[in-house]
C-alpha positions in Angstrom: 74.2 -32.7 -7.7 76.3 -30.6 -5.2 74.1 -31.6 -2.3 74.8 -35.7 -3.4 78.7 -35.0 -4.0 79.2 -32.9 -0.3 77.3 -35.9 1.5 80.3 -38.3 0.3 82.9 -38.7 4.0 85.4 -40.7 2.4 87.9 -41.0 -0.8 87.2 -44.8 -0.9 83.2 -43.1 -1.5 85.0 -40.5 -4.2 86.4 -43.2 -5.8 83.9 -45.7 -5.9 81.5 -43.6 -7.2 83.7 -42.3 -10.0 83.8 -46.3 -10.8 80.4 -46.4 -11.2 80.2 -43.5 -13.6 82.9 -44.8 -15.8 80.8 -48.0 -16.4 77.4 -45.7 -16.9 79.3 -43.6 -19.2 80.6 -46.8 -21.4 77.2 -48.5 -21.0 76.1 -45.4 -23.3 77.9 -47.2 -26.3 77.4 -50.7 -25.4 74.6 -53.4 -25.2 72.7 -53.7 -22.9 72.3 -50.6 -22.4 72.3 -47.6 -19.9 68.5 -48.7 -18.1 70.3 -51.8 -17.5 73.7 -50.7 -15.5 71.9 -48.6 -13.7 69.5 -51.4 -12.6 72.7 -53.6 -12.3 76.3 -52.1 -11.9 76.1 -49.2 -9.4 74.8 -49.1 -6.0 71.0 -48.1 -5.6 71.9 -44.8 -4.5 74.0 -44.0 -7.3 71.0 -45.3 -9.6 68.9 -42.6 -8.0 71.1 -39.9 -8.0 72.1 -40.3 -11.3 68.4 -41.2 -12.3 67.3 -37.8 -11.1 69.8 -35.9 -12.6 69.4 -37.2 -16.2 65.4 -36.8 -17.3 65.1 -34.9 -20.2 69.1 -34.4 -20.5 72.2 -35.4 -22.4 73.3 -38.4 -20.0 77.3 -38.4 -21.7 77.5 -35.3 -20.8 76.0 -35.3 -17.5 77.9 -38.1 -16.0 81.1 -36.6 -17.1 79.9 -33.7 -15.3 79.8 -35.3 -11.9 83.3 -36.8 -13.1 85.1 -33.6 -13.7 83.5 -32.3 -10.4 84.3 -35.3 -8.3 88.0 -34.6 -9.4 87.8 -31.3 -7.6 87.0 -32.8 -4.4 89.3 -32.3 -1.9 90.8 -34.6 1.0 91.8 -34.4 4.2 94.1 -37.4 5.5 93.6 -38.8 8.9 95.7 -41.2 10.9 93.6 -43.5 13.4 93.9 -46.5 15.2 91.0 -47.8 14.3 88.8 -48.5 11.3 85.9 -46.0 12.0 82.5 -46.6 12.2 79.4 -44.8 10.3 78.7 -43.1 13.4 82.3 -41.5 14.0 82.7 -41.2 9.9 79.2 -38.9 10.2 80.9 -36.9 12.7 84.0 -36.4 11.2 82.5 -35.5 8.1 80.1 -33.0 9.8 83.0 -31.2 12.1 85.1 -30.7 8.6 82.0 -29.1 6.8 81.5 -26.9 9.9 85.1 -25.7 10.6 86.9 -26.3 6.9 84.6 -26.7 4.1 82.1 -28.8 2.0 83.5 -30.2 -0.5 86.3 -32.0 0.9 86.5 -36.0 1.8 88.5 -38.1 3.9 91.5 -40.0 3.4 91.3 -42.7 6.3 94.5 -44.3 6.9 94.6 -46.9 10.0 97.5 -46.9 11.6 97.8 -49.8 15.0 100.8 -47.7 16.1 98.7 -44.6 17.0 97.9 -44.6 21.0 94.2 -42.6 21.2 93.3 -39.5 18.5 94.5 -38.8 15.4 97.3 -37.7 13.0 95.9 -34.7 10.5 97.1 -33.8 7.2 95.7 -30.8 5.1 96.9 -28.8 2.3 100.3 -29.6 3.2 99.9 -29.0 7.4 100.1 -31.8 9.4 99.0 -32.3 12.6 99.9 -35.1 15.5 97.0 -35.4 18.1 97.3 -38.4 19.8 97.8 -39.5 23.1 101.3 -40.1 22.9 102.2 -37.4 21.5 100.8 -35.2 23.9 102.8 -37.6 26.6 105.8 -36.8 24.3 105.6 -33.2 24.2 104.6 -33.6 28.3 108.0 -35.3 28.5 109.8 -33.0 26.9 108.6 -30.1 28.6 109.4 -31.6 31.8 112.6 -33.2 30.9 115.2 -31.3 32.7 113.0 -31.2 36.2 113.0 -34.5 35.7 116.9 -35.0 35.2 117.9 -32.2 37.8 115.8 -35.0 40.4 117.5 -37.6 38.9 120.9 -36.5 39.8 119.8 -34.5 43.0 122.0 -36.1 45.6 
């Protein structure tokens, strides 16, 4: 179950999936049945996973295991410009489980206004890595040469 949870990239994923195990889990009381949502309501890979998981065991109880340990995923927001693609969102995803951990997703928010990189936000740091605010900090930096030219007479 871990391995299936750690291969999520994204809190849209998180979320999404925890959809899908809130209709499994009230298919359990309902017609037509369990075999059926999984054949119907939830994405084929969800159906597999979740097949796996439950032969031979209590199925309420498993799903609202993958529930309660979906809710202690973590996430780590990033601005980009850009809607990234599975390519970039594979990288991402395995830089953050080299360098910050496993079990933690990302919140993607696209932003037009950001010039090249990203914006970071992690357990309450935040981090500005874009092009223009690397020109800004350039600017700043070099502010009072620039001024002292300005007025050189």
């Amino acid at each position: 179950m871990d391995e299936f949870i750690q291969n999520l990239k994204t809190q849209d994923e998180v979320l999404m999936l925890e959809g899908e195990i809130d209709v499994l889990i009230a298919s359990l009381f309902k017609a037509p049945g369990f075999e059926e949502a999984l054949k119907n309501s939830v994405r084929e890979s969800t159906a597999r996973f979740v097949e796996k998981l439950a032969q031979n065991k209590d199925k309420e109880k498993l799903l609202k295991d993958i529930k309660l340990r979906l809710t202690k995923v973590e996430s780590i927001e990033l601005g980009l410009a850009l809607e990234p693609n599975e390519k970039t969102l594979t990288r991402l995803k395995n830089w953050i489980n080299i360098n910050i951990g496993t079990n933690i997703v990302m919140d993607i928010k696209v932003n037009s206004d950001l010039v090249a990189g990203a914006t970071v936000s992690y357990n309450g740091n935040y981090g500005d890595f874009t092009l223009a605010q690397s020109f800004k900090t350039k600017f700043e930096n070099k502010k009072t040469d620039l001024i002292k030219l300005l007025n050189y007479k």
